[in-house]
N, C-alpha and C positions, 0 to 999 in steps of 0.2 A: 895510129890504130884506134879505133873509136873502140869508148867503155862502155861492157856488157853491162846489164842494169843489174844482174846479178854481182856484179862485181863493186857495185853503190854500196857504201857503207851508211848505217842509220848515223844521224848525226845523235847528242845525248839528250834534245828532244824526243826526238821519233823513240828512242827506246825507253824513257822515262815512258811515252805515251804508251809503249807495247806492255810492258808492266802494270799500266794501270787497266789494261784491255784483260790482263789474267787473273788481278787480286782486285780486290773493291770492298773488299767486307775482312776484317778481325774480330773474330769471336772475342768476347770477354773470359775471364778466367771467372771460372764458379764461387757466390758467396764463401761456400765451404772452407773455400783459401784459408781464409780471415777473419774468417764468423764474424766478419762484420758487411764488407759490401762488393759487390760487382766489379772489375773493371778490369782495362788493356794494360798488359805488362808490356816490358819493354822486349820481354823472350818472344812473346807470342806475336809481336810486330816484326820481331826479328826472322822468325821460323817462317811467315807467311811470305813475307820479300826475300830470303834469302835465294831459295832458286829462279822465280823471276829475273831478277838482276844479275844473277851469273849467266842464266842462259841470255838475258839481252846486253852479256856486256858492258853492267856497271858497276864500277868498283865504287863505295863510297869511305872518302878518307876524312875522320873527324880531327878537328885539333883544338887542344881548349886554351882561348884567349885571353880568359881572365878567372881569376878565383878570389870570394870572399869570403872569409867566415864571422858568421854573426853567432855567438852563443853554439847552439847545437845546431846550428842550421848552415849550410854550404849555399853559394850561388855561384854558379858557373857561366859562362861565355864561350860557349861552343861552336866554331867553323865548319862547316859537313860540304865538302865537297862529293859531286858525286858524277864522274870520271866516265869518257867513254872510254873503254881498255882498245880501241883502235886505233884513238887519236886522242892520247894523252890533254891535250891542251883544251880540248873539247871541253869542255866541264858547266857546271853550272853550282853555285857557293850559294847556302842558306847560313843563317847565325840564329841561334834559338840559346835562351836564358834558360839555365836547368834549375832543379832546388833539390834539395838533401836535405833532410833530417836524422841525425844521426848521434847516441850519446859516444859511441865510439871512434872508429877510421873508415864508414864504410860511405862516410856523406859525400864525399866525391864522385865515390863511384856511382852515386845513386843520382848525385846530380849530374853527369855526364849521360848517365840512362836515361834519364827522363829529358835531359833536351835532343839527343838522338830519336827517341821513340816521336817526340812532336815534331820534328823534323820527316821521317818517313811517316809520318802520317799526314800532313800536310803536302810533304813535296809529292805525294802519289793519292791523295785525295781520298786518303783512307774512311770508310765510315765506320765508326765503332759501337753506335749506339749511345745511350748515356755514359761517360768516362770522368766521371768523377775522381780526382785527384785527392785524396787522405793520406793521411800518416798516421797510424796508432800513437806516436811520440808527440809530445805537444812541443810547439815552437817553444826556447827559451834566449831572448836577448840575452846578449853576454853584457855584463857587468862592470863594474869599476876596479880594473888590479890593485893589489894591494901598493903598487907605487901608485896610482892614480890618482887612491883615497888621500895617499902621502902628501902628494901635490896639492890637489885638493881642500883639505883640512889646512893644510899651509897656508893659503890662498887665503883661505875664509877665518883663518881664525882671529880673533877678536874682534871682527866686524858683527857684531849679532844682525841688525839692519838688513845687511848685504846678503847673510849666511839665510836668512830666513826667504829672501827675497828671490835666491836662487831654486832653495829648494821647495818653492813656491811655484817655480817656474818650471820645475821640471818634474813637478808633481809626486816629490815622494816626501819620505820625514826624513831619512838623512842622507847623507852624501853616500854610503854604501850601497844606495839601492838606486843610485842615477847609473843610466846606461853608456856603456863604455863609446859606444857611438853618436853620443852629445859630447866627448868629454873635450874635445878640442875647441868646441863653438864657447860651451861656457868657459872655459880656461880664458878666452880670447875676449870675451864679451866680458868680465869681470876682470881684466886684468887690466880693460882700455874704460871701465868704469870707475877702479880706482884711480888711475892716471888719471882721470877728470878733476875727480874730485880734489886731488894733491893740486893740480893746477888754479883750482878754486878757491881753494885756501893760500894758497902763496903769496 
């Protein structure tokens, strides 16, 4: 029995594309927010695609692939597939890096939001205007635990030489204020510098 064209299903191109045919523009949320500046939240990219993509049949299912946390700051590794609901397997996968700032719990979620939001704004070719990304919270690199400095201080102590040379190189005055994300390279690089020198003297 030959198929009615009516009876064609859009593949998850053609409806990616029928969505981009009804939204094209995200208003920015008002300075007012934030008395400080303009810009696309992740609600308002949500609210404008939401019925789009249900009336064309796309579900999108994110999944987060990786997490790091630097000091107050979160970074994410986000999957977004986004599904024809006619034919599961249909699909098409982006990967977008999120960021969080947060002094509390909420940097994941804030970093899941924002690689979600560039994700529907990129996979549907959103225009938003100028979208300047801020955070009222200032970044802070996370620091050297108090085992670190332990290790550390151990490491270096009675080497003056060594001990100056390090934090020479890692630009602070003491070892409390090297960031916890060098601490393995210099553990590693000072530990195969003294082995040198023991083998130099032997």
């Amino acid at each position: 029995m030959d198929t009615k064209i009516d009876d064609i299903k859009p593949n998850i191109f053609q409806r990616i594309n029928a969505v981009m045919f009804e939204v094209y523009y995200v208003q920015k949320q008002p300075k007012e927010r934030n008395k400080m500046y303009s810009f696309v939240s992740h609600d308002s990219v949500a609210k404008a695609l939401h019925g789009p993509m249900a009336h064309n049949g796309i579900a999108m299912i994110p999944t987060v692939k990786e997490i790091k946390q630097d000091g107050n700051r979160t970074v994410v590794k986000v999957s977004i597939d986004f599904v024809n609901i006619d034919e599961p397997m249909d699909r098409v996968t982006v990967e977008y890096w999120g960021y969080g700032i947060d002094q509390q719990d909420k940097g994941i979620g804030k970093a899941i939001s924002y690689a979600v939001k560039y994700a529907l704004l990129k996979v549907f070719c959103l225009e938003t205007g100028d979208d300047i990304e801020r955070d009222s919270i200032d970044y802070e690199p996370e620091k050297l635990s108090k085992d670190q400095i332990a290790q550390m201080e151990l490491l270096l102590n009675g080497n003056l030489a060594i001990r100056e040379r390090v934090l020479k190189w890692q630009g602070v005055d003491e070892v409390k204020d090297m960031l916890a994300s060098n601490f393995d390279i210099v553990m590693h690089e000072v530990k195969k510098y003294v082995e040198r020198k023991k083998n130099e003297n032997a």
